[in-house]
N, C-alpha and C positions, 0 to 999 in steps of 0.2 A: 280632464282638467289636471294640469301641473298640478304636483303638491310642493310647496314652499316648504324648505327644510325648515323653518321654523315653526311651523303647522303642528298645534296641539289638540290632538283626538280627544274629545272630552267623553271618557270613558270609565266605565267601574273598572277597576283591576285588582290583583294577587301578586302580592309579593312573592316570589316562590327564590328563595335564597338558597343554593346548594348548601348539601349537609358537611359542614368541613369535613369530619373524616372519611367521610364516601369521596370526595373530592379529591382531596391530597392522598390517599392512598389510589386511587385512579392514575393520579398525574406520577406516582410512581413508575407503571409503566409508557413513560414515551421511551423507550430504547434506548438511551446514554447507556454506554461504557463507561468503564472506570474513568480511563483517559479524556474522552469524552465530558464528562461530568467535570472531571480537572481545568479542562482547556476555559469548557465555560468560565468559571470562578475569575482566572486570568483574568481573559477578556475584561470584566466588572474593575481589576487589579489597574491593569493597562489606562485604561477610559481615565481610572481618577489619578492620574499621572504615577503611577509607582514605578520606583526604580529599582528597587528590589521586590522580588516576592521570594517567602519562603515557605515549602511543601513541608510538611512533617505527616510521617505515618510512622507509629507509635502502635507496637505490638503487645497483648497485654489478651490475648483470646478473647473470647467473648466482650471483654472490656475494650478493647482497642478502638482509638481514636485518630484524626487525623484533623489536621489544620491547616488553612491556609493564611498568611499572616502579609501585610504590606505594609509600603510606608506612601501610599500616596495618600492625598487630600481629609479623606476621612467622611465623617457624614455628622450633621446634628441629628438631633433629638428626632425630628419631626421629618428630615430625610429618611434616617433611619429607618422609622414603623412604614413611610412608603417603600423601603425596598425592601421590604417582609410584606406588602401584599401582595396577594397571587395576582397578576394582571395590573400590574402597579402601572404600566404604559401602552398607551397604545400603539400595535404596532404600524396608524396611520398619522402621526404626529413625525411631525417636522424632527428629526436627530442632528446631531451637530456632526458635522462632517469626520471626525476621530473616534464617533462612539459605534462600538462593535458589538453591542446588544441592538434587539427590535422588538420583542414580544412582552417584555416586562416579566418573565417566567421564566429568568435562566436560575438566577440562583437557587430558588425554591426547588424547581423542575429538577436541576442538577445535584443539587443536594439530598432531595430528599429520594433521589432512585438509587442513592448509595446507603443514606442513612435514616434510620427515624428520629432523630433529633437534631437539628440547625440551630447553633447558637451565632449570632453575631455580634460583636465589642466592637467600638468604634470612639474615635476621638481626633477634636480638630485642631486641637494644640497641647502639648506637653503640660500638663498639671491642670488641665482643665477639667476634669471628669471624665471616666471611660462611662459609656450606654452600654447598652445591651439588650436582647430580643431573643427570644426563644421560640419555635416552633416544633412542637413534641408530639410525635403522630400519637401516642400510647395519651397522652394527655388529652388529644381529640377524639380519639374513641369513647375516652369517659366521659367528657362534655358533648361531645356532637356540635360543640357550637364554635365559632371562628376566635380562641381566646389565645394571641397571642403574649406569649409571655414574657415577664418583667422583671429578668433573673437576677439576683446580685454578682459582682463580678467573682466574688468569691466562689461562685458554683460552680467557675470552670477556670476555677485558679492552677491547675496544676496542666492548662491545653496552652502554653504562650502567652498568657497576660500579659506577665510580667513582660516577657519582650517587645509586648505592644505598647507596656506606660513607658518604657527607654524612648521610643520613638516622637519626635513631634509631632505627628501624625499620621495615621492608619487605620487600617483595618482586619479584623480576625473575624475567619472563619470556622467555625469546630464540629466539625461532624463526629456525633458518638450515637451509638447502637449500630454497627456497621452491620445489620444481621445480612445483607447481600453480596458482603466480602470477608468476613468471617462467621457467619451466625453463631454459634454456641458452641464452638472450637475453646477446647480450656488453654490455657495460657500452654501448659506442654506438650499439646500436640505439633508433634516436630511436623507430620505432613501439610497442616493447615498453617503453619508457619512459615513452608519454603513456598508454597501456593502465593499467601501475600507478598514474599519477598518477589515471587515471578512476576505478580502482577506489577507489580511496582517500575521494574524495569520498561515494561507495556507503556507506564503514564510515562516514563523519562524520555524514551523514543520516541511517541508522540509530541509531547510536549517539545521536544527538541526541533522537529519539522515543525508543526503548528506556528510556533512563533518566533521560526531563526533568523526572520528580518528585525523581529524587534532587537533580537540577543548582540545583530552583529552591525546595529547601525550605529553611528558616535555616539549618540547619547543613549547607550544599548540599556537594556533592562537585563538586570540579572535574576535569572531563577536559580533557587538551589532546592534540593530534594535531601531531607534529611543531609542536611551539613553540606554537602556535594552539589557546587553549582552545576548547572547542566549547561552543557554544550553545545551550540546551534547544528544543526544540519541542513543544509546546504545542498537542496536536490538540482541544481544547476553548474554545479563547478565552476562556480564565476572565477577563481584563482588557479584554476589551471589552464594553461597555456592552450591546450589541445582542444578546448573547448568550443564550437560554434555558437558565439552569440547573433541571430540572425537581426533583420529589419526589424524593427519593432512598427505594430501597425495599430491606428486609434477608429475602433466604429463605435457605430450608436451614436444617437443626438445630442446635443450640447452639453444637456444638462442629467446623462447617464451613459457617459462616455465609458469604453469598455477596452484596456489595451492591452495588445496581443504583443508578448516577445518571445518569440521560439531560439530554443537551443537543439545543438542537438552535440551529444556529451562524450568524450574522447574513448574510441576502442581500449579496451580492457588493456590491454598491449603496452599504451601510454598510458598507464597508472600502474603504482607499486600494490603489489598484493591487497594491504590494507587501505587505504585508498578505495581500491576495488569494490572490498567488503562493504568500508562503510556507504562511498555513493549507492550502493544498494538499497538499503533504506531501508524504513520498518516489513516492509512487505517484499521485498527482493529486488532483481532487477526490470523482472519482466514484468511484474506486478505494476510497477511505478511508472511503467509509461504512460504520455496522455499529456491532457490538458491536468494545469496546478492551478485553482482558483482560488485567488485572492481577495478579500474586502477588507479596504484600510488595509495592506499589507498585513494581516491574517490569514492563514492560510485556512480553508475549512474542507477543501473535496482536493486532495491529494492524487493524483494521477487516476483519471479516467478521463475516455474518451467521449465523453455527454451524449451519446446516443445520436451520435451521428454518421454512424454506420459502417465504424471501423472495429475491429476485434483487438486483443494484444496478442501480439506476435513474437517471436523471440526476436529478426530479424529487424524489429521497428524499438526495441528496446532502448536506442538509447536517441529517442525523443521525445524530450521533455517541453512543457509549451507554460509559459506564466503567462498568468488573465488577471488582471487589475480591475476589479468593479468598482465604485462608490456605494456609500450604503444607501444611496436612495435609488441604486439598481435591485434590491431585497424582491418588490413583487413582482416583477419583470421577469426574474432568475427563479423564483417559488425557492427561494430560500426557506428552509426548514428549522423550527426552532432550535433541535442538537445544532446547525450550521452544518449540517453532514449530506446535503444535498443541492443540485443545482441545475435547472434545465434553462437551457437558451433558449430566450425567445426567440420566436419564429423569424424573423427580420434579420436575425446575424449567422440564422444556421450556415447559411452559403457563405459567407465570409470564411467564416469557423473552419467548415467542413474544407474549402480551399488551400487555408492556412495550414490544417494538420495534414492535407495529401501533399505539398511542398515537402514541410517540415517531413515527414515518415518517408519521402522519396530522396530526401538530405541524406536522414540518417542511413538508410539502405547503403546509401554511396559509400559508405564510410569501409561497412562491411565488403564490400564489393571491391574498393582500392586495397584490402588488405586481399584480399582474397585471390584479384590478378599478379599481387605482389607474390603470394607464396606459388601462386599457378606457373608465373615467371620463372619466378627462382627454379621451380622443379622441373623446367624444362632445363636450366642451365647447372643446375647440378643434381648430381646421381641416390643425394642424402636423404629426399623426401620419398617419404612412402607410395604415395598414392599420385597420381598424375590424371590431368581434367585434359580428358579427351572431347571434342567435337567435329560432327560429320555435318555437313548442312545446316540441322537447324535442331538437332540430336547429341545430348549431352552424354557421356559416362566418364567413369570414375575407374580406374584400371591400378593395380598395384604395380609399383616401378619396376620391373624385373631389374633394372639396372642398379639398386639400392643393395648397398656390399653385401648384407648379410641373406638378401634373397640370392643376389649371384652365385652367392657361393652357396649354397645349398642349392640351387639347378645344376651346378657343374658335379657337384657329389655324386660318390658311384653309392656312396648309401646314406640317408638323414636319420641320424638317431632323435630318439622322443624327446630330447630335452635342447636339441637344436630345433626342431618341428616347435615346441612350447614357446619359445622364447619368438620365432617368427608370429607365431598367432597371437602373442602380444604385442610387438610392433604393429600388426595390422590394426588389431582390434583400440589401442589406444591412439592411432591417428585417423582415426576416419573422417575425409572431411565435411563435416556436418556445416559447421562454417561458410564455406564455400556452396552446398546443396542448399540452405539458408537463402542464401542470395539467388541459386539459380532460379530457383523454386518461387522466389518474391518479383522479378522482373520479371519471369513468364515468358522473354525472349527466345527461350529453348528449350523444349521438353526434356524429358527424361530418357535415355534409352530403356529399351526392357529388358532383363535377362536373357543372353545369350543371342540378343535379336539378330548380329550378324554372325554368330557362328555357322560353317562349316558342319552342313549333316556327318561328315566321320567326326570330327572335335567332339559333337554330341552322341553319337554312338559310343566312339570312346569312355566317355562317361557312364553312359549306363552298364557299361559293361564292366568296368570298375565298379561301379554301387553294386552292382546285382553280387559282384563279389564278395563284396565286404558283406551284405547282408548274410549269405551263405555262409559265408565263414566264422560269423557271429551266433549259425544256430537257427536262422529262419528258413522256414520251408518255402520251395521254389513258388508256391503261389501267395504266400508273406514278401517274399520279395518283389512279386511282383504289382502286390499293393501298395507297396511302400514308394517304388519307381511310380506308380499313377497318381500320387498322390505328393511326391516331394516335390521344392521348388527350385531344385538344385541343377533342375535340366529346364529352366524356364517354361515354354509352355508347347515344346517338343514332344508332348506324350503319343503323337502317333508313332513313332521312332521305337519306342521301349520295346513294343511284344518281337517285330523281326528282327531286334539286336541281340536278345535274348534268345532267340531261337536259332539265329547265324551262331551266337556263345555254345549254347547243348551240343548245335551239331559238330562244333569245330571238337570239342571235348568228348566226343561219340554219346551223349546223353540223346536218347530219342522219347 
């Protein structure tokens, strides 16, 4: 028999209330980062329209505090105490299309994995009264029971108040007891001091991706970090020229439309150094390839490939893919409360999966037009080192003999060591790795092997040079001639070594 969701089981039951401080210390560890934990707070920032938000982290050792303060909308009274409950929303309730929370757990969740104390002040017009709300883990362990607190504003008079009654309206956040970013570090501990200041940089570079659309859109939101607004980053290079912005493509059904716009981001070559560095991003270059997923222009899983069964590569680095969800794609995607995870549903992997073999076959090209370009150039002049040989369907890599400073060192009736140094850094700083990238990634042509077409005398010659050098170094004839079975310097020639070495003794009357 259906049961009608209205259907009241008439039954004996047990309240069974969790213990708040077993609770909120629990919900300590869901995994946020610093940054992390930061980004959350925004998010709440953004939703209630703020234009400004400002980070403050405040050094002070074991004392140290941190704040997050805004000027949007604000909260009453009775908002307030609901967004100091754990679980204040459901995360099956209808969201307004711009809200970037779901689980009703971020503030609590986020705050309290960094600190054991969350105050929040809040006001919805200028002289109207600031609120306030406290949750004090130290406070819950005395009571065991859910008492959130009803602090005077004066308790946390010296974390920004004050700059929150200038405001018309806002909101302050004040995390104090940071025991998981400084525990009981005294105020002059210089190592625990440059630790926070590292970290710090950690939330600005974060924070700076996370939310560079909102930073860099007209009616942009300003963040600043300790006095220092931060500065959008921009994993797409929409302002530089060289950039491919590809098709942009819309899947999924009407009503959790999901859009794909792939880039793929200009060789190193066409960017100035810095430029360079910074498109790199928090995590480098190779790191940041992939799918960029978005909800509401938020950014929350930063370059990976979603488990669609591609690896990162050096050679695919510079494709980058934006994904636009709506939030009512959240359980579709298994979005994860930090927002630090995201799987596609089964119905768009093929799309997906499509989209990023184009896109990664784009970006290849890129390397590959530079790559024919220097291939070119080094057949038409004598300056590049290394010259891309091909037989069939057999690829090598051969050093130019015609490049002046090898020329003239073949034509020498002697190479001194310091002519000999300076060649093996020419070789060694061009090698074209670049160019093996690309061969290596289209698979159109193998590799040769060492010495695959040499000439049996070319490779006798050789051995018979090492076996030299070894002798004359001090190794005994049968050290030598371990060293020849074992080096890779005669490719995979080893039946050659023992009668070349024994044509060497006899030419030298050694029997």
């Amino acid at each position: 028999m259906a049961i009608s969701p209205r259907t009241v089981f008439q039954h004996s039951f047990d309240l069974v209330a969790p213990r708040a401080d077993v609770l909120m210390e629990s919900l300590r560890a869901t995994g946020y980062s610093l940054p992390d934990a930061v980004s959350d707070l925004i998010d709440n920032s953004v939703a209630a329209g703020a234009r400004n938000i400002w980070l403050d982290f405040h050094w002070a050792g074991a004392d140290s505090w941190a704040s997050i303060l805004d000027d949007g909308s604000g909260m009453s009274e009775s908002d307030l105490v609901g967004a100091m409950r754990v679980g204040s929303r459901s995360p099956r309730d209808t969201r307004d299309p711009s809200d970037l929370g779901r689980y009703g757990l971020g503030l609590k969740t986020a705050s309290i994995s960094q600190a054991r104390s969350l105050t929040v002040a809040t006001h919805t017009a200028k002289g109207n009264g600031i609120r306030t709300r406290r949750w004090d883990l130290d406070h819950l362990a005395l009571t065991g029971d859910w008492q959130l607190l009803n602090v005077p504003v004066e308790a946390i008079a010296e974390r920004n108040v004050e700059s929150l009654s200038q405001l018309e309206h806002g909101t302050l956040v004040v995390w104090e007891k940071l025991d998981r970013l400084v525990g009981d570090a005294g105020v002059d501990n210089a190592r625990a001091h440059r630790q926070f200041l590292d970290v710090l940089r950690g939330v600005e570079e974060h924070v700076a991706m996370v939310f560079h659309r909102f930073m860099a859109e007209r009616n942009a939101v300003s963040i600043w970090l300790n006095g220092q607004v931060i500065k959008p980053w921009d994993p797409f290079l929409w302002e530089e020229g060289a950039t491919q912005r590809l098709q942009s493509e819309t899947l999924g059904d009407p009503e959790a439309t999901v859009v794909v716009t792939p880039f793929v981001l200009p060789h190193h070559s066409r960017l100035s150094s810095e430029k360079h560095r910074l498109a790199g991003g928090p995590a480098g270059w190779n790191a940041q390839q992939g799918f960029y997923v978005y909800r509401n222009r938020r950014l929350f899983l930063p370059g990976d490939w979603l488990g669609l069964g591609f690896i990162k590569e050096e050679h695919y680095k510079l494709a980058r893919i934006q994904l636009d969800l709506s939030n009512s794609s959240d359980h579709e995607w298994e979005i994860d409360v930090r927002k630090s995870r995201a799987r596609p549903p089964l119905p768009l992997k093929e799309d997906l999966r499509r989209i990023a073999q184009a896109v990664r076959k784009r970006a290849v090209t890129v390397y590959r037009h530079r790559g024919k370009t220097l291939a070119r150039t080094a057949r038409e002049s004598p300056v590049f080192v290394w010259q891309r040989h091909v037989r069939g369907n057999r690829v090598s890599y051969v050093v130019n003999r015609g490049h002046p400073l090898i020329r003239d060192a073949l034509g020498a009736q002697s190479l001194d060591s310091k002519r000999l140094q300076q060649i093996l850094r020419l070789v060694e700083e061009y090698i074209p790795v670049q160019q093996v990238w690309v061969d290596m990634a289209e698979g159109d042509e193998s590799q040769s092997q060492p010495f695959e077409s040499a000439a049996d005398q070319e490779i006798a010659d050789l051995i018979r040079a090492l076996y030299s050098s070894f002798i004359a170094v001090g190794l005994t004839h049968q050290d030598a001639l371990d060293q020849l079975g074992s080096t890779e310097a005669i490719g995979n020639r080893f039946e050659l070594v023992e009668p070349t070495v024994n044509a060497l003794l006899k030419e030298s009357g050694v029997e």
